[in-house]
N, C-alpha and C positions, 0 to 999 in steps of 0.2 A: 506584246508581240510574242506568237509562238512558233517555232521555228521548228519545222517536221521534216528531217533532212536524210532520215531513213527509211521513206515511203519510196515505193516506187516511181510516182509522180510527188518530187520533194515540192511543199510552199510552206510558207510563212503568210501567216495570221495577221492582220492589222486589226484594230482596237481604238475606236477613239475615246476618250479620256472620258469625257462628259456622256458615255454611252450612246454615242451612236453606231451606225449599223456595222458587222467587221467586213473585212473586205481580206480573199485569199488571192492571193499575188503565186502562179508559178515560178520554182526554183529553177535554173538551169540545172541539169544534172553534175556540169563538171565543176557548177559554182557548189553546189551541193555536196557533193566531194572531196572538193579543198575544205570548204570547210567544217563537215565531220575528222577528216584528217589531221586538222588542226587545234581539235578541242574548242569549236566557235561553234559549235551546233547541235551535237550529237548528244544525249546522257547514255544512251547507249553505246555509244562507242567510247566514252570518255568509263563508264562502268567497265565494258569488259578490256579492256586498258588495266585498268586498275587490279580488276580481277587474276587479269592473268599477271601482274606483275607478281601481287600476293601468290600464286602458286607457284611460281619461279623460287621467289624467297621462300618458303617455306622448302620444296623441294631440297634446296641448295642447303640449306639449314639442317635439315635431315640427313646428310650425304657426309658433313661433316661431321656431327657428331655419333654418325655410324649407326643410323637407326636401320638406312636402307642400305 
């Protein structure tokens, strides 16, 4: 199953096991929402999350010991 929840039109991918045909099932947008917000869908948003944390900490890191 791959979960595409940052497209404009969000779906999810089905797979059957023993290869047969996939089947693309539309997202609701607001279900699509919750769960990029929630870290259940996204790697992009779960990345820049992450990202931006790292330059927060970094920033703050710099502040104290007087670089900036």
């Amino acid at each position: 199953m791959e979960p595409i929840f940052d497209n404009d039109e969000p779906y999810i991918t089905l797979v059957h096991k023993e290869g047969g045909e996939e089947k693309k099932i539309a997202v609701p947008k607001q279900l699509a929402y919750y769960l990029r917000t929630h870290w259940c869908g996204s790697q992009i948003m779960h990345d820049l999350i992450v990202n931006n944390a790292k330059k927060s900490m970094s920033k703050s890191l710099q502040e104290i010991i007087g670089i900036i």
